[in-house]
KESE-927027 format. One record per residue (C-alpha): residue in three letters; x negated, y negated, z negated. Coordinates in steps of 0.001 Angstrom, whole numbers, plus 500000, padded with zeros to 6 digits. Layout:
! KESE-927027
alaXYZ/...
END
This chain:
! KESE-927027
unk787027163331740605/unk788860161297743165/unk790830159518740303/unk787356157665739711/unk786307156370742617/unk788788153421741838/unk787118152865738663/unk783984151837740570/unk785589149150741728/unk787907148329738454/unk784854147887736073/unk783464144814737299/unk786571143457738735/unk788049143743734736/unk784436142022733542/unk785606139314736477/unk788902138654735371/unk787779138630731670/unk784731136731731786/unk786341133892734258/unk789790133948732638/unk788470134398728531/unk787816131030727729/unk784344130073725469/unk785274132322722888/unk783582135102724697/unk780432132391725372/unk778420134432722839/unk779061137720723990/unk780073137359727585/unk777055138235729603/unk776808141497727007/unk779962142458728447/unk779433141662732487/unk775820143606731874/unk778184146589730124/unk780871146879732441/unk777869146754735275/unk776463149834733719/unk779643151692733360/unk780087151397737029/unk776989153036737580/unk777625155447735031/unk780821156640737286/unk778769156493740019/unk776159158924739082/unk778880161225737456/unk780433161053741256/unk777060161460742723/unk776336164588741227/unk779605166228741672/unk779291165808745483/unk775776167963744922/unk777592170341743758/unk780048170685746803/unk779187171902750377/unk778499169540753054/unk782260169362754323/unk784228169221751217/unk781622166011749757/unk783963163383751590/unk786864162428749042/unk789830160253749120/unk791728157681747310/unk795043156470748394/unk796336154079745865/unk799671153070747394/unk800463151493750835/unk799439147793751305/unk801589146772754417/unk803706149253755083/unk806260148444758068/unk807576149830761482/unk804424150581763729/unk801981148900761604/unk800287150810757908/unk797885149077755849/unk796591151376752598/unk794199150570749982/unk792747153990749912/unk789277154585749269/unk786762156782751457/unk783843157970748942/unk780951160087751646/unk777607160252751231/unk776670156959753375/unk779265155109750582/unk777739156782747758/unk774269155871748697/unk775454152009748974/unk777121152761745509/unk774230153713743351/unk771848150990745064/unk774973148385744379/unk775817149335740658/unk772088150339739819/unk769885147379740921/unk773030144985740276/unk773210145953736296/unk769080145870736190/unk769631141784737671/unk772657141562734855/unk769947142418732255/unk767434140499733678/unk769457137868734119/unk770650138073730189/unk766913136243729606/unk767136134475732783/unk770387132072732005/unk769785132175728322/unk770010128673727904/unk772635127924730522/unk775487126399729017/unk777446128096731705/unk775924131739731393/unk779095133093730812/unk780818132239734358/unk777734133038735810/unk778459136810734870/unk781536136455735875/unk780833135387739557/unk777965138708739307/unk780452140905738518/unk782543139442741298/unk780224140026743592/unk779684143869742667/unk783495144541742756/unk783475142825746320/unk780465144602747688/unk781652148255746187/unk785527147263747773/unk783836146518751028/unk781738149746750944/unk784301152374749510/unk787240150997751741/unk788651153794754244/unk789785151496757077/unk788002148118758311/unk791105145856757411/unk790498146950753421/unk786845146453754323/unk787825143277755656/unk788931142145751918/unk785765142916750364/unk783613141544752609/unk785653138621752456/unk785233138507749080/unk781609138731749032/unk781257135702750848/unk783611133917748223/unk780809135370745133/unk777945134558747578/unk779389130899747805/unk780569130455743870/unk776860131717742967/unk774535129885745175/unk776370126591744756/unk776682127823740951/unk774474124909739868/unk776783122578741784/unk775383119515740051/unk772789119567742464/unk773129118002745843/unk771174120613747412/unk773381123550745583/unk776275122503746523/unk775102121751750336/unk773382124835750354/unk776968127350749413/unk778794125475752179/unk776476126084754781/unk776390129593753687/unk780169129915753246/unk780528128151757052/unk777804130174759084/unk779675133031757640/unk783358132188758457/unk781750132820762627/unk780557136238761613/unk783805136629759882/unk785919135860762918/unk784556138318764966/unk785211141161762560/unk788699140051762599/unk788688140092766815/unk787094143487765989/unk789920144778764081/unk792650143159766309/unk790816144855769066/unk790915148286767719/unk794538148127766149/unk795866146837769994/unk793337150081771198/unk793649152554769313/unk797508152050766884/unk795276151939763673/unk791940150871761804/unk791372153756759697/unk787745154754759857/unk788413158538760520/unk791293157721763251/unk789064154959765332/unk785725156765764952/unk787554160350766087/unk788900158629768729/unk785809155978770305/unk784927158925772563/unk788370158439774697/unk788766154651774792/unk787255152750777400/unk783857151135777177/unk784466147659778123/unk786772147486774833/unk784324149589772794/unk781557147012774083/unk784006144073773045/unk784123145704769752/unk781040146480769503/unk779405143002769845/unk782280141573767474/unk781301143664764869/unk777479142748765526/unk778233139507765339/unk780082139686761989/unk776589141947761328/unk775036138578761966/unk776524136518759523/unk776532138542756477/unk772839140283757206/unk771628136923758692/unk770152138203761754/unk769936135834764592/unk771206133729765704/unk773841133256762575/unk770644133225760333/unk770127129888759274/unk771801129747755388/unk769308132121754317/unk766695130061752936/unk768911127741751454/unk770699129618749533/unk768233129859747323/unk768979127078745689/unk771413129270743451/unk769630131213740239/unk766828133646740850/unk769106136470739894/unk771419135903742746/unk768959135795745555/unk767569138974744371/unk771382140251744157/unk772237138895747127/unk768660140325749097/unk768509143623747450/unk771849145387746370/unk774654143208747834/unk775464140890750498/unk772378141107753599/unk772959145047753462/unk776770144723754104/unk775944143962757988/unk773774147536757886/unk776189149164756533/unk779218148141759084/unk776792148977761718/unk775849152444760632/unk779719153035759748/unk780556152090763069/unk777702154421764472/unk780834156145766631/unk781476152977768606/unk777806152118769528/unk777532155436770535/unk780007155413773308/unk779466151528774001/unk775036151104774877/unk775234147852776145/unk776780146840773096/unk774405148730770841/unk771622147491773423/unk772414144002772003/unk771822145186768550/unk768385146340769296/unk767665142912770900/unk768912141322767321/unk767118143393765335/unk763616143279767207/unk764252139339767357/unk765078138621763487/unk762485140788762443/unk759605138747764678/unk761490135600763822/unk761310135850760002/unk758029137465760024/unk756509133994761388/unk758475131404759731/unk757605133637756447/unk754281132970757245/unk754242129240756804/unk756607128795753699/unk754939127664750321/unk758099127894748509/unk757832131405746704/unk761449132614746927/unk761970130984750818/unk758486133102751376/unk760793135930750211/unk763972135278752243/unk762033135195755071/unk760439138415754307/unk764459139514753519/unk765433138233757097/unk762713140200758855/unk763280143947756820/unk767040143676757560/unk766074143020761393/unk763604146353760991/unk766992148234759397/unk769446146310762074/unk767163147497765374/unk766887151192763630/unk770769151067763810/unk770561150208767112/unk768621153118768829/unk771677155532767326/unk771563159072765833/unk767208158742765980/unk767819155667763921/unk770846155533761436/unk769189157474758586/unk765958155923758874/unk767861152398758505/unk769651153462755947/unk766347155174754364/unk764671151927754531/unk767783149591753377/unk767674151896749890/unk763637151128749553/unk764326147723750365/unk766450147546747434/unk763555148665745181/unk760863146439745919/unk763021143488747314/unk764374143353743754/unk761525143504742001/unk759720140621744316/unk762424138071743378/unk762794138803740085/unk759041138488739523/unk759346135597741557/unk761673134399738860/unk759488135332736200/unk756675133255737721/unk759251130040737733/unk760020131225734424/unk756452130504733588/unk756082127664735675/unk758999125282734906/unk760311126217737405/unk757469125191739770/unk758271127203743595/unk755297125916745241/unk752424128535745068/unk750180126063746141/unk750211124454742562/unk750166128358741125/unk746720130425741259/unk745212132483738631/unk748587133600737591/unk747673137284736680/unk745879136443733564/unk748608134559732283/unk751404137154733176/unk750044140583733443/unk753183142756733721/unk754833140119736004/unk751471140784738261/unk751518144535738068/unk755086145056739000/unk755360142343741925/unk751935143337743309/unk753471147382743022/unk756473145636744943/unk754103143934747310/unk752073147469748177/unk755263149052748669/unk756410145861751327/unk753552145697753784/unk753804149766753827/unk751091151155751819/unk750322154621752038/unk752216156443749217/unk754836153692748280/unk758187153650749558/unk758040150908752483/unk755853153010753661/unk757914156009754473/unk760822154056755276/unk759406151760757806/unk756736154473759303/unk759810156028760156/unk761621152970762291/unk758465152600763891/unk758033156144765167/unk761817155791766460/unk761403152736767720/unk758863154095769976/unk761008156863770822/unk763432154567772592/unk761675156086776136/unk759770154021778845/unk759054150492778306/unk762111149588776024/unk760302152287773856/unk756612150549773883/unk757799147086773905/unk760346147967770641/unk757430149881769194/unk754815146967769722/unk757401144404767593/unk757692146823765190/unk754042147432764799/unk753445143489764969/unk755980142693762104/unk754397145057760157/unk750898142985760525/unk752775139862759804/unk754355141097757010/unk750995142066755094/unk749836138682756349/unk752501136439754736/unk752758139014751399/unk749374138584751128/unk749136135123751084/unk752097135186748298/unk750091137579746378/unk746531135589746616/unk747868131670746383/unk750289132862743020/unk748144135486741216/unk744301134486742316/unk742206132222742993/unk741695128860740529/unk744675127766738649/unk745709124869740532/unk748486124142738152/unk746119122528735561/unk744900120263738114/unk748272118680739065/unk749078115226738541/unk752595114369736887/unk754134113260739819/unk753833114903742938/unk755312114091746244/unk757171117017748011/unk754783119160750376/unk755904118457754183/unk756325122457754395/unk757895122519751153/unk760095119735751681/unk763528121603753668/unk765452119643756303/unk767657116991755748/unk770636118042753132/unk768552120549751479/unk766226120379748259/unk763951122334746111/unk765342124257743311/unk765802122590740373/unk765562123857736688/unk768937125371735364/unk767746125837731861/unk766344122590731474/unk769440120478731559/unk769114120066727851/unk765962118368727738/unk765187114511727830/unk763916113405731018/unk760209112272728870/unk760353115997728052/unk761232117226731476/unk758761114999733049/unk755794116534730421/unk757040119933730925/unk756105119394734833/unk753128117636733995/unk751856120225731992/unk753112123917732425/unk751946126755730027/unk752530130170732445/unk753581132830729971/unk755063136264730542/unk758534136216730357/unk760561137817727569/unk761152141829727436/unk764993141441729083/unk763807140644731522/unk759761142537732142/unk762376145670731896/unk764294145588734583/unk760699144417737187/unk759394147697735475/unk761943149788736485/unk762482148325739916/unk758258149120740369/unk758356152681739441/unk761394152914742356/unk759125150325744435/unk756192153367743854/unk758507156977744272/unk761907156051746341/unk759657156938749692/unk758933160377747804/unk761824161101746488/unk763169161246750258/unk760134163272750961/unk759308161975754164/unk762868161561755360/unk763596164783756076/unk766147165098752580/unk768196162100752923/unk768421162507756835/unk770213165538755824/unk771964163933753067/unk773736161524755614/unk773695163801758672/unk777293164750758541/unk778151160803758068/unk775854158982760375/unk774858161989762457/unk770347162606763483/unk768210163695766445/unk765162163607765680/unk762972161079767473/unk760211162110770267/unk757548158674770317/unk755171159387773265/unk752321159133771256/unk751467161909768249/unk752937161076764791/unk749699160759763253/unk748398158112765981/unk751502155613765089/unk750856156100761420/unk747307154975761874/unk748122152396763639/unk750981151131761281/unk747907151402758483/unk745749149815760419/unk747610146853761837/unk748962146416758045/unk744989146610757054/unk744640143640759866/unk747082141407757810/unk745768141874754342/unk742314141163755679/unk743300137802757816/unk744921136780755076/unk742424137067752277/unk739745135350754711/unk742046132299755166/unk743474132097751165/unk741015134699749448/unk737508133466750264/unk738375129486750506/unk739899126528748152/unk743460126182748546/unk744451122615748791/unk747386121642746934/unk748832119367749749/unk749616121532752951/unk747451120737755907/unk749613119474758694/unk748425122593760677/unk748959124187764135/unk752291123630766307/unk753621127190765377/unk752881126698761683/unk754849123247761917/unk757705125004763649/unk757631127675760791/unk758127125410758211/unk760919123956759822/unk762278127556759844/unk761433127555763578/unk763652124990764091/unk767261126785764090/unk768394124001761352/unk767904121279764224/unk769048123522767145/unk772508124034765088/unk772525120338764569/unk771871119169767717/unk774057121903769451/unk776932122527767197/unk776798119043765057/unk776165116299766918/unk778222118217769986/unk781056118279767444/unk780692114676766274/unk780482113637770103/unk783787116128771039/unk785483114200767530/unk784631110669769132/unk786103111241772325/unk789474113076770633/unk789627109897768536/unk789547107414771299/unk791602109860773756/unk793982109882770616/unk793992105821769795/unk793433104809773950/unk796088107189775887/unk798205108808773263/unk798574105725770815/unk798540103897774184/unk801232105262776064/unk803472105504772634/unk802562101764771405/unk803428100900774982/unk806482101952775698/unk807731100377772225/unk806148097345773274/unk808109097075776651/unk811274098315775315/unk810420095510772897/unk810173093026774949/unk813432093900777151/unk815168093806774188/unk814551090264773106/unk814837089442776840/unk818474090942777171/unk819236089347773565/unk819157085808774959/unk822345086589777194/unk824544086973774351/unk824528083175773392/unk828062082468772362/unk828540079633774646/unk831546080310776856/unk830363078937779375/unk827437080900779537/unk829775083652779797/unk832232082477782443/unk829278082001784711/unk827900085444783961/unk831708086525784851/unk831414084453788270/unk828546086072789122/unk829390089987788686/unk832277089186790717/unk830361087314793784/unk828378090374793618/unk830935092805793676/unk832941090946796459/unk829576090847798179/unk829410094607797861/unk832421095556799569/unk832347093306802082/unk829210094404802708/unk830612098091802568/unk833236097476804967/unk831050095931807763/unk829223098915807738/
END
């Protein structure tokens, strides 16, 4: 069996190199092939899965050594692969919800002249994502998630035409190159520390190192957490990047690129362990991000940002479950795996809707959507329900859980983590809510539009960024584009792609079941990630009603605000805080004014340092050697007269000299 753990990785790697390198002659057939090779990966992946059932708890950890990548004196770099039961969960949520998006995305991209590269770049991004999670040491793991950030960047700017696009995959690609640069310090740190990077080597031997270097590792490989998860404060290319297809933001969201932090964390559980101020920190990032994207979700009237948001704050729910240790690991990974499920099925119904729409990703010109697109309705609202944690769906379990462990934390770290937890979970049925009501009820807006319609203020992103625009329109006439907007005609999308939202709602409805309460996958990743059960101060059943009823608080603010009143199509300029959260509570202009203009301010002064003192001193000296030069020239005359004085005078002055020499 350990012969196929490779394979994993080889399937959508080949549909990479064959779908990028195969020229148009595979145009017609191309995405058939990405969506195949997808599927074959998760074939291999469930064959895998159910061979480790069949194997006690110590023998389920296999290996792969493939052949030595760097070998030299004092210094071994494999590509081996490390399949355990933390990987293999990552592996069937990768491969799984990534071929449903390759299907979905079949109907998606149909009339993208393009389509073809597109599935290239997705099966990029599944062989980077299933390198990053199946590599045995962090310098292999290193390559993959390197190489996510290259699929995230080809795919988000992948309609580079587009100002916005393209702006959009270099911030991403940037913001990520800081998180990257601490998991390199990380690595340097533990190869200097410890003679090697191998997972089993550095996490056997944490316990003996000191913990000011475990702490220095520790926050390195937080902060690389940071940029791929997009946690704060490295969580400002979030929102723009979805600019790129609907497809990849639920890739990216769901099954791929946000979870890779999660997972590095929980991998790493052995560090954290023996380094709390470090894996204090985390908590701190976790219980931030999740408050943080909880309000500036709130305020966005751009469906998919609405979602991002929503994205930003669950991965700071998994990221501060990581971060209280052996009570937490499980339950973040518990809720990263549900999160996959409904996340999914939210942005690909949120593609659906656009589908519908022309593209339209303001729901304040949507309303009334659910007798236009009745599946699309059903399986997003079975997606919402499972979000805000209603009883019986899979957020539910998952994120009861983190809040009864967040509580456990003891004294007042315990109640104060336990209170944000509790509070996100209002805001989150708050800002769902108000996705679900201003898209799916109320009047339909959209027939009440006029053709031209200036961008909403909270609509409108900050400067260098731009609402999606229409991939599949680029054949059209602009009279035809500019009727289409003028006049949309919501249908439900094709059966590609009402499949895939179908099968993501069923696991939006029974993944919380399936773990029954936890208690099966906490022993299904016990011998990986380790568990103590949590002790909250306050009975079980108290913090579940509470979690109800606080999510009960949300639905019902929200449906007095956009349920029982008009919805005006242009945003009212609204409170302070609901300014701020459009403007993404103002982290675009923080980095701009802190990291930009500083930049632009350090460049100026290099530049006239560089032209005033270095160019100054160099053009100088040249200038007065210059100028002694043409000075001295003038002596050489060719008068000989000129000359016979010059010899009269070197002698005076030498006879001067030694007369002078002997009087003294």
């Amino acid at each position: 069996m350990e012969s196929l753990i490779g394979l994993l990785v080889a399937a959508p790697l080949l549909g990479a190199a064959v779908l990028l390198c195969g020229g148009r002659r595979l145009d017609r057939a191309g995405h058939w092939l990405g969506t195949a090779l997808a599927a074959v990966s998760f074939a291999l992946g469930a064959v895998l899965f159910f061979d480790m059932l069949g194997r006690s708890g110590g023998e389920r950890t296999l290996h792969q050594h493939l052949f030595s990548w760097i070998p030299v004196e004092g210094f071994q770099a494999d590509v081996a692969f490390r399949l355990d039961q933390l990987s293999m969960t990552f592996v069937l949520l990768i491969t799984g919800v990534g071929t449903l998006i390759h299907l979905y995305s079949v109907g998606y991209m149909e009339h993208d002249a393009r389509r073809r590269r597109f599935f290239g770049y997705l099966n990029l991004f599944l062989a980077a994502m299933l390198l990053l999670v199946l590599a045995d040491n962090y310098l292999l793991l290193y390559v993959g998630w390197e190489g996510v950030g290259l699929a995230s960047f080809l795919l988000i700017g992948f309609w580079q035409h587009k100002p916005s696009a393209a702006a959009a995959a270099k911030k991403a690609f940037l913001v990520n190159r800081v998180g990257d640069a601490g998991l390199a310090i990380a690595i340097f740190l533990m190869f200097t520390t410890f003679g090697t990077f191998a997972f089993g080597e550095v996490l056997a031997a944490a316990d003996g190192a000191g913990e000011g270097t475990l702490t220095a590792i520790g926050l390195m490989l937080l902060l690389a957490a940071c940029g791929k998860s997009a946690q704060v404060p490295l969580q400002s290319w979030l929102g723009d990047a979805m600019e790129g297809p609907t497809p990849v933001s639920a890739l990216i969201h769901a099954a791929t690129m946000v979870t890779a932090g999660v997972y590095l964390i929980t991998r790493s559980g052995a560090i954290y362990d023996a380094a709390p101020n470090a894996q204090t920190v985390v908590v701190i990032v976790g219980a931030v991000t999740l408050l943080f994207g909880a309000i500036v979700g709130c305020a966005k009237d751009d469906i998919k940002k609405a979602l991002a948001a929503s994205t930003m704050s669950q991965i700071g729910y998994m990221v501060l479950a990581a971060g209280l240790g052996p009570i937490g690991y499980a339950f973040a990974i518990m809720h990263l795996v549900t999160h996959g499920f409904f996340k999914a099925g939210l942005f690909l119904g949120a593609g659906s809707v656009m589908h519908g729409m022309n593209d339209e990703v303001n729901m304040r010109k949507y309303g009334g959507l659910r007798r236009h697109m009745p599946i699309t309705f059903v399986t997003f609202g079975l997606g919402y329900l499972a979000i805000i944690g209603f009883p019986g769906l899979s957020g539910f379990f998952s994120k009861d859980l983190i809040i009864e462990a967040a509580f456990s934390a003891g004294g007042v770290r315990g109640w104060v983590l336990g209170g944000a937890t509790l509070l996100g979970a209002a805001l989150t049925a708050y800002y769902m809510t108000r996705v679900m009501l201003l898209t799916f009820f109320g009047e339909e807006r959209w027939r009440h539009r006029p053709t031209a319609t200036p961008a909403e203020p909270d609509v409108e992103p900050a400067a260098g960024r731009g609402a999606a625009a229409p991939g599949r329109a680029s054949g059209q006439t602009a009279g035809q584009a500019a009727g289409a907007a003028a006049e949309p005609h919501p249908h439900e999308s094709p059966r590609v792609m009402t499949l895939p939202m179908i099968v993501l709602a069923f696991g939006s409805v029974f993944a919380g079941g399936l773990f029954n309460w936890g208690e099966a996958f906490v022993h299904w990743l016990e011998p990986v990630t380790r568990f103590e059960h949590p002790h909250p101060p306050l009975p079980i059943p108290v913090i579940t009603g509470a979690t109800v009823a606080v999510m009960l608080l949300g639905v019902g603010l929200a449906w007095l605000q956009y349920g029982r009143r008009p919805v005006p199509v242009t945003a009212p300029r609204g409170s302070l805080l609901t300014r701020a959260a459009r403007r993404d509570l103002f982290q675009d202009d923080f980095n701009h004014a802190a990291f930009v203009s500083g930049g632009q301010h350090l460049t100026r002064s290099l530049v006239y340092l560089d032209h005033t003192v270095v160019d100054g001193a160099v053009n100088g000296t040249a200038a007065a050697f210059g100028g002694l030069s043409g000075r001295l020239r003038k002596v050489q005359n060719g008068f000989a007269r000129s000359y016979a004085v010059s010899m009269f005078g070197g002698a005076a002055v030498l006879v001067a000299a030694t007369l002078l020499m002997r009087a003294v």
